[in-house]
C-alpha positions as CSV (number, residue, x, y, z in Angstrom):
1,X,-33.8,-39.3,-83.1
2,X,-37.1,-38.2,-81.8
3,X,-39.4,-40.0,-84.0
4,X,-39.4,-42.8,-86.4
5,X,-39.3,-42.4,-90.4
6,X,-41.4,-40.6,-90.9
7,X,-42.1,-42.7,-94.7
8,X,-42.0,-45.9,-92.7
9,X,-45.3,-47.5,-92.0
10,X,-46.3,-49.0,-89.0
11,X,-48.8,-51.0,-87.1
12,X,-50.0,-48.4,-84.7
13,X,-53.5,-46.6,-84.5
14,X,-53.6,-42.7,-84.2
15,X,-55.6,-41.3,-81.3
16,X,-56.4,-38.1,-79.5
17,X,-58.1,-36.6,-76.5
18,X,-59.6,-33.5,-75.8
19,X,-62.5,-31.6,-74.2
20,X,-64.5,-32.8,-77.7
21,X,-63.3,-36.4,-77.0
22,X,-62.4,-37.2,-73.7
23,X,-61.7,-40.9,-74.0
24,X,-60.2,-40.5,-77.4
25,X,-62.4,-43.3,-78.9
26,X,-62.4,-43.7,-82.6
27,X,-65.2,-41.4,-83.9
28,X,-65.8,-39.7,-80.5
29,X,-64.9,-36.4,-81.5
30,X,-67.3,-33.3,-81.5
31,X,-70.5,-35.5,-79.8
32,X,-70.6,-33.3,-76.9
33,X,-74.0,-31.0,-76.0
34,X,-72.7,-29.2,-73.0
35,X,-70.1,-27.6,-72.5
36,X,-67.9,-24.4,-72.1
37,X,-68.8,-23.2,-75.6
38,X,-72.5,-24.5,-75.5
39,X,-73.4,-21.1,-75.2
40,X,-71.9,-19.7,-78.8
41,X,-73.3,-23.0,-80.0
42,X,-77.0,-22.5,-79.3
43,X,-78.0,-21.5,-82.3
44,X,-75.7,-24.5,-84.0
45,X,-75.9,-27.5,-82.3
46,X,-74.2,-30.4,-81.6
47,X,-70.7,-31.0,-83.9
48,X,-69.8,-26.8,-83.7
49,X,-67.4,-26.2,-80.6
50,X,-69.5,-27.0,-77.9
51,X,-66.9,-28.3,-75.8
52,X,-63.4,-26.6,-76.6
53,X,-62.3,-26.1,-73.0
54,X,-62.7,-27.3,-69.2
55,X,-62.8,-25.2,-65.6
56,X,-60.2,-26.2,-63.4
57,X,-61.5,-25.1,-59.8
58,X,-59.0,-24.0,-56.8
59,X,-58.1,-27.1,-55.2
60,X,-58.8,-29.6,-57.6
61,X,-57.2,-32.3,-59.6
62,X,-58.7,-32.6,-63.5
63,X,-57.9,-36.0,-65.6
64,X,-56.5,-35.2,-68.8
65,X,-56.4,-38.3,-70.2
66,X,-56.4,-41.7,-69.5
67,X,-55.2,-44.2,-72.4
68,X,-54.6,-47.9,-72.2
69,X,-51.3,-49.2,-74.1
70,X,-49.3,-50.4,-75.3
71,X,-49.5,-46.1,-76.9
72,X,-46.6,-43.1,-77.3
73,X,-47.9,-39.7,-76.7
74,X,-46.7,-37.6,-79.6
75,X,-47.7,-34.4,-79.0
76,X,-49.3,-32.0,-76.5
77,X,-50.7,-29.0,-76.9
78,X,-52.5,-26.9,-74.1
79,X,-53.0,-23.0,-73.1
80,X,-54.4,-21.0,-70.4
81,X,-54.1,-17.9,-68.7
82,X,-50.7,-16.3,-67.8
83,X,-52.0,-16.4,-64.4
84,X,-52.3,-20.1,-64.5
85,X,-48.7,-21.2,-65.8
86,X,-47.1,-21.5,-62.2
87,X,-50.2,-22.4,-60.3
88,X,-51.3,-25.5,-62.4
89,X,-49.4,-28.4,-61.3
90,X,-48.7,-31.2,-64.6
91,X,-48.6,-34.8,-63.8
92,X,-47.9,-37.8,-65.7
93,X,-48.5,-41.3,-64.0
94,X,-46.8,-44.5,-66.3
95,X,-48.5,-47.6,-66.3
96,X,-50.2,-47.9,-63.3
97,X,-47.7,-46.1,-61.2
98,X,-48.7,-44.6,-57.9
99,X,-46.0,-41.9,-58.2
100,X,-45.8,-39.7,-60.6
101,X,-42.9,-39.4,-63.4
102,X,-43.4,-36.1,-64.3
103,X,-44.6,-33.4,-61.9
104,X,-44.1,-30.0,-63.2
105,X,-45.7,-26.1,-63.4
106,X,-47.7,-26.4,-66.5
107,X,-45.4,-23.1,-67.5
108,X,-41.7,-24.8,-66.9
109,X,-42.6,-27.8,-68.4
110,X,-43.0,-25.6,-71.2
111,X,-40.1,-23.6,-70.9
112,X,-42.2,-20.4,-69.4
113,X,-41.4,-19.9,-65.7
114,X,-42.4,-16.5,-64.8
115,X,-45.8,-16.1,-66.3
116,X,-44.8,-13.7,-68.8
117,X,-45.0,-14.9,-72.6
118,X,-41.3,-16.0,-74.4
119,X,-41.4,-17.2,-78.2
120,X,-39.6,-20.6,-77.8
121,X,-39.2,-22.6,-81.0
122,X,-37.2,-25.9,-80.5
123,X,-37.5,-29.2,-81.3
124,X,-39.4,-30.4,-78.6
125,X,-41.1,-27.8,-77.4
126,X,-42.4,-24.7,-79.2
127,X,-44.2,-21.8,-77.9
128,X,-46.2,-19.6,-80.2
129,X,-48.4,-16.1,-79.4
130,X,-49.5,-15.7,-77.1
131,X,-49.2,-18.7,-74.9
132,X,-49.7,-21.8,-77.1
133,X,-47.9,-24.5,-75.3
134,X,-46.8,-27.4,-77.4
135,X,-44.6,-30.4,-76.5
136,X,-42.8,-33.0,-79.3
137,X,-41.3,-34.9,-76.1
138,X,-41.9,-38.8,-76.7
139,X,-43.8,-40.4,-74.1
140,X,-44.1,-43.9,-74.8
141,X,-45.7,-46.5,-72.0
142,X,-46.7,-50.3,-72.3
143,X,-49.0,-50.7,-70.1
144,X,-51.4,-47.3,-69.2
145,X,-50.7,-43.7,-69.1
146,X,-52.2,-41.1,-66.3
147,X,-51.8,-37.5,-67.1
148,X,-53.8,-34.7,-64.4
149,X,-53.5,-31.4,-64.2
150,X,-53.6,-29.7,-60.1
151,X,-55.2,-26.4,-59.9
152,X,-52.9,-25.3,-56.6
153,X,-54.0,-21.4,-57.5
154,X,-57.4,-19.5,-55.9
155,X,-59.2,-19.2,-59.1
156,X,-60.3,-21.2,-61.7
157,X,-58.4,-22.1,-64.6
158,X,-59.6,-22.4,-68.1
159,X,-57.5,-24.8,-69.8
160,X,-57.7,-26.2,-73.4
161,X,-56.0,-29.3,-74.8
162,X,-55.1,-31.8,-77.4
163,X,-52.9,-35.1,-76.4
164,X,-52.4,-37.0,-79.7
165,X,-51.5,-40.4,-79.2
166,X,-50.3,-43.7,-81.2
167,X,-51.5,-47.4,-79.7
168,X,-50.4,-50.4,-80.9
169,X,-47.9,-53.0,-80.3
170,X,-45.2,-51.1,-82.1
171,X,-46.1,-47.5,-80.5
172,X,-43.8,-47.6,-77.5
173,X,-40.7,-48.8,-79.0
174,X,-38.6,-52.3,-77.7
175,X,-36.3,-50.5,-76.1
176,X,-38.0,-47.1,-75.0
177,X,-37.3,-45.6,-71.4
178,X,-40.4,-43.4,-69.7
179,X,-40.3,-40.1,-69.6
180,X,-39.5,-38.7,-66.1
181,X,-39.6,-34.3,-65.5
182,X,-38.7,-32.4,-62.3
183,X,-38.8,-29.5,-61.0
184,X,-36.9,-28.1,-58.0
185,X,-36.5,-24.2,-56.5
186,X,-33.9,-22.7,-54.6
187,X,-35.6,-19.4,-53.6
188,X,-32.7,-17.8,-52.3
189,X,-29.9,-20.2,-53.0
190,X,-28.0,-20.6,-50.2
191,X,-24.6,-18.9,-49.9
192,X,-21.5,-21.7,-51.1
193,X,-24.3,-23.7,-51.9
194,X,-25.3,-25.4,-55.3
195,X,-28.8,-25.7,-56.9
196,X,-30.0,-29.1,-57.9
197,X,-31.4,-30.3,-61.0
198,X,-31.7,-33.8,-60.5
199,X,-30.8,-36.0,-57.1
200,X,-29.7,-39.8,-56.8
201,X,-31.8,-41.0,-58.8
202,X,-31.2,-44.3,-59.7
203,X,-31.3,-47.1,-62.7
204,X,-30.7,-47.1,-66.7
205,X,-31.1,-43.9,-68.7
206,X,-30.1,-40.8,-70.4
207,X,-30.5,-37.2,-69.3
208,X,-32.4,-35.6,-72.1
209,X,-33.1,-31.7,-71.4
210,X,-32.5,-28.3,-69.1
211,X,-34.8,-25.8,-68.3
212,X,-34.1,-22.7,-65.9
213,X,-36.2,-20.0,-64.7
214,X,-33.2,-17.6,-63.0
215,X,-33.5,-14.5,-61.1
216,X,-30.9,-12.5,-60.5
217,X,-30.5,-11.1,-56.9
218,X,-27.3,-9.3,-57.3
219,X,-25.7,-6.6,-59.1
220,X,-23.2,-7.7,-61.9
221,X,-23.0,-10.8,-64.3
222,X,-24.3,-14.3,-62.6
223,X,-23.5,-17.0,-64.7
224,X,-20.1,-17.8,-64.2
225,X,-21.3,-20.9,-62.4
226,X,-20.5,-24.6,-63.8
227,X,-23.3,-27.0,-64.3
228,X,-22.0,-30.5,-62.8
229,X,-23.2,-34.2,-64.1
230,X,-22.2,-37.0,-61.7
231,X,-22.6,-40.4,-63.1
232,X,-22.6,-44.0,-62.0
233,X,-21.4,-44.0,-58.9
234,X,-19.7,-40.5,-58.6
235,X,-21.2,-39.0,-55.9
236,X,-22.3,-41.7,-53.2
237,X,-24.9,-41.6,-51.6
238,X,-24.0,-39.4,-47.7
239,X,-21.2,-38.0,-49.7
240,X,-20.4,-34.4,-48.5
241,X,-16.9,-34.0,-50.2
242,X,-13.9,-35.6,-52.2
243,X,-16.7,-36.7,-55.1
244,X,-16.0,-35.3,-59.0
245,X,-18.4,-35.2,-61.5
246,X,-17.5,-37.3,-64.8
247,X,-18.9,-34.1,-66.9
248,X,-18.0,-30.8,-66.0
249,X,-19.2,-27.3,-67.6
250,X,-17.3,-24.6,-68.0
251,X,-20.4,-22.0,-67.3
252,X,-23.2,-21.4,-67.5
253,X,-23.8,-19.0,-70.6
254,X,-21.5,-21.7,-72.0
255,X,-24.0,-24.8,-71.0
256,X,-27.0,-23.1,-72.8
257,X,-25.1,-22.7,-76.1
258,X,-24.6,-18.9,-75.7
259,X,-20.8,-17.4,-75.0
260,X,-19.1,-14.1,-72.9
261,X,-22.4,-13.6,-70.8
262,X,-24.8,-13.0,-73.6
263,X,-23.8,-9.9,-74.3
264,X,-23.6,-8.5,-77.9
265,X,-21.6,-5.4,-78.1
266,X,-23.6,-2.6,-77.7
267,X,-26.9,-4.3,-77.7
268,X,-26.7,-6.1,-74.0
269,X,-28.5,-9.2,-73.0
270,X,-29.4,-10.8,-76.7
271,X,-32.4,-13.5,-76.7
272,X,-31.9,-16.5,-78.8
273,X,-34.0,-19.6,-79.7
274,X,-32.7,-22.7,-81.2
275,X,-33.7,-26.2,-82.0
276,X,-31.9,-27.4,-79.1
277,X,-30.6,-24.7,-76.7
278,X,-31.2,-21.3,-75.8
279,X,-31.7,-17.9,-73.3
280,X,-35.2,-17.1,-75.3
281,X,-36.0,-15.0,-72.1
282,X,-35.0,-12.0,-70.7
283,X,-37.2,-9.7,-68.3
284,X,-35.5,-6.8,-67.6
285,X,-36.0,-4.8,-64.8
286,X,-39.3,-1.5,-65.6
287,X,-37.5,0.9,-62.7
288,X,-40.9,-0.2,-60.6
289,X,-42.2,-3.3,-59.1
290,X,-39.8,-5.8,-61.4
291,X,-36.9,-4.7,-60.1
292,X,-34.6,-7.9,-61.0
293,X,-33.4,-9.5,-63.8
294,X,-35.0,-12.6,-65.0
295,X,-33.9,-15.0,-67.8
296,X,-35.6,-18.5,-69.4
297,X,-32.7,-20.6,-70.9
298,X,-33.1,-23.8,-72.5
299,X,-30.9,-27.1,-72.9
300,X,-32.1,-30.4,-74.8
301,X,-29.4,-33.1,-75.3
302,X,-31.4,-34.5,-78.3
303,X,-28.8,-35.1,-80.6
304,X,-26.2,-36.1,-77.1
305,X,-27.6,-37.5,-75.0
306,X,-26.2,-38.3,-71.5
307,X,-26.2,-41.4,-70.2
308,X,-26.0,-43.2,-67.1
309,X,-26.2,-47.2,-66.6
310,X,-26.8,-47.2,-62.5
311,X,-27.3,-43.4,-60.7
312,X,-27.3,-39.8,-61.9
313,X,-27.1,-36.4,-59.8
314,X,-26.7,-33.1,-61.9
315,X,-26.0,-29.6,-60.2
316,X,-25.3,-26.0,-61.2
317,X,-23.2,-23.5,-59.7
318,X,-24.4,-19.8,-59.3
319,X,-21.3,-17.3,-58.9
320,X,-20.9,-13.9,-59.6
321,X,-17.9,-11.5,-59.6
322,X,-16.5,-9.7,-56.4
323,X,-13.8,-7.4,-55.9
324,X,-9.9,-8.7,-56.7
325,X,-10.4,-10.6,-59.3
326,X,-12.6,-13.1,-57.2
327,X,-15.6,-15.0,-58.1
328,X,-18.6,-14.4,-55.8
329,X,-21.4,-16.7,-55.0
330,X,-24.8,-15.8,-55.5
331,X,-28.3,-15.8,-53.7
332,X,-30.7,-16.2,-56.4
333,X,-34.1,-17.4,-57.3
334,X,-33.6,-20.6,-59.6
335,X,-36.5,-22.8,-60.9
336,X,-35.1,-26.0,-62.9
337,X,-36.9,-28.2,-65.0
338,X,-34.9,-31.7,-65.7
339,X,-35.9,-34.1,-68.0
340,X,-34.8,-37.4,-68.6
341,X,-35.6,-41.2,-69.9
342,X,-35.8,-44.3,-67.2
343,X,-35.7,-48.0,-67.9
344,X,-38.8,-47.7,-64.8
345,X,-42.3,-45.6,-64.4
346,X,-40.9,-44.1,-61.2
347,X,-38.3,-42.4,-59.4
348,X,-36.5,-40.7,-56.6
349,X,-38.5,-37.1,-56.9
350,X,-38.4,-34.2,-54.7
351,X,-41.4,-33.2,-52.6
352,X,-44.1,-32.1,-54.4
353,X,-44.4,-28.4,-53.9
354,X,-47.2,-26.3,-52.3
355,X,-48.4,-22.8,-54.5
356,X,-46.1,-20.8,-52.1
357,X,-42.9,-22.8,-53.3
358,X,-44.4,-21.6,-56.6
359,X,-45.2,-18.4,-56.1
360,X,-43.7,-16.0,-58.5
361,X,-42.2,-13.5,-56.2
């Protein structure tokens, strides 16, 4: 259940910041008299869009908002420029944490990895022409809540945005876990090798939600791979071999909802969206410059959950087909967004990476 009943009233107050309020303060909206559309507004005034967006410059780091809680964040909504999506980095700090819980391409976290526009409609997340990012993932904290946006590109970015917000004792929820998002690359994969999703990390939660941006380096079909979950203890920590996961996939078509490689008779590759899975991406190769496939798929386990009590680590499997009958394993470009809930503001994370780990090749 992602939100409460929706007929059931409660003792929270509704809030939200943007470049017209960017405290969020009651009554702060639409006070500003500069801006990025004081310009249009000269003959208007104060109160008629004079601040709709900010400028993001190379290099720098840009406060979104800052709230103090107890609060939930309910909804985000944010574009920019296609250029932008992989070179804006999202952050989101939970109360008072030095680390970051989620630290994500503004465009993965949104289910758009290569830069180049995919309808997504889902409950979660929706994106709508051409580029209008929204998220339904709650955020609840009980003490603060950080979020920044990192311009790691060599231009600046013009980014607009809305964070709606509930404070109040009842807005996080008794028994709420934060919000954690990752994102890791494997750019090529190695050979016999597996990509991961999520590593060790540790403590109460449930795995909530998949997101891959794959391209295909090989010939042939390339998702005959299985997408492992290892749970509470199953693979130990140094382990190199002899571990099992608890919950195994049978492929990966198969993990994102979809069945026998995509592929309707006769019309190829078929793009999908769904509440709650889907491939609502599929870039096929112009006979120039994009000559690879490349596919956006989409996993949230809203209604099932997975949950873990002490440790999860979660993997995938990229294989192919080779001659006799044999599977093959692949070398390709795979860009995975996990999401998941924590009963802590922090966790394990990989390195945060540097635009040329980014870098749409």
């Amino acid at each position: 259940m992602l939100r409460p009943d929706i007929a059931t009233l409660r003792t929270v107050a509704t809030r939200s910041i943007s470049p017209e309020n960017f405290s969020g303060e009651k009554a702060g909206g639409g006070r500003a008299t500069d801006g990025t559309g004081a310009g249009p507004a000269r003959d208007l005034g104060q109160g008629w869009k004079v601040s709709p967006s900010v400028e993001i410059g190379p290099g720098e780091t840009f406060d979104v908002a800052r709230i103090d809680g107890p609060g939930r964040i309910t909804h985000i909504w944010l574009t920019t420029h296609t250029d932008h999506w992989r070179s804006l980095l999202l952050r989101a700090y939970w109360d008072g944490a030095a680390e970051p819980a989620v630290e994500v391409p503004v465009g993965d976290f949104f289910g758009q990895g290569w830069g180049s526009f995919a309808q997504l409609s889902s409950e979660t997340i929706a994106v709508n022409p051409h580029g209008g990012f929204n998220s339904y993932w709650p955020m609840p904290f009980r003490d603060r809540a950080h979020l920044t946006i990192e311009n790691l590109g060599t231009e600046t970015a013009v980014v607009y945005y809305q964070v709606s917000y509930e404070v109040g004792e009842d807005a996080p929820g008794a028994d709420a876990g934060y919000l954690h998002a990752q994102w890791r690359r494997s750019n090529p994969l190695p050979g016999r090798t597996t990509h991961p999703i999520l590593t060790g990390v540790e403590g109460r939660g449930q795995y909530v939600g998949t997101y891959i941006a794959w391209g295909v380096n090989s010939s042939g079909w390339w998702g005959e791979g299985e997408i492992k979950f290892y749970l509470d203890g199953d693979a130990p920590e140094g382990a190199t071999d002899g571990h099992f996961p608890t919950i195994c996939g049978t492929g990966t078509e198969d993990y994102f909802g979809g069945a026998w490689n995509f592929d309707v008779p006769g019309e190829g590759y078929t793009a999908f969206t769904t509440p709650y899975l889907g491939l609502h991406q599929i870039l096929r190769p112009d006979g120039l410059y994009r000559s690879q496939q490349r596919f956006g798929m989409y996993r949230w386990h809203v209604p099932d959950p997975i949950h873990f009590s002490s440790d999860v680590t979660v993997d995938i499997q990229a294989l192919g087909w080779r001659s006799g009958k044999r599977y093959l394993p692949l070398h390709d470009d795979i860009a995975s967004t996990a999401l998941f809930y924590l009963d802590r503001p922090t966790a394990r994370r990989p390195q945060t990476p540097d635009a040329d780990a980014l870098e749409v090749l």
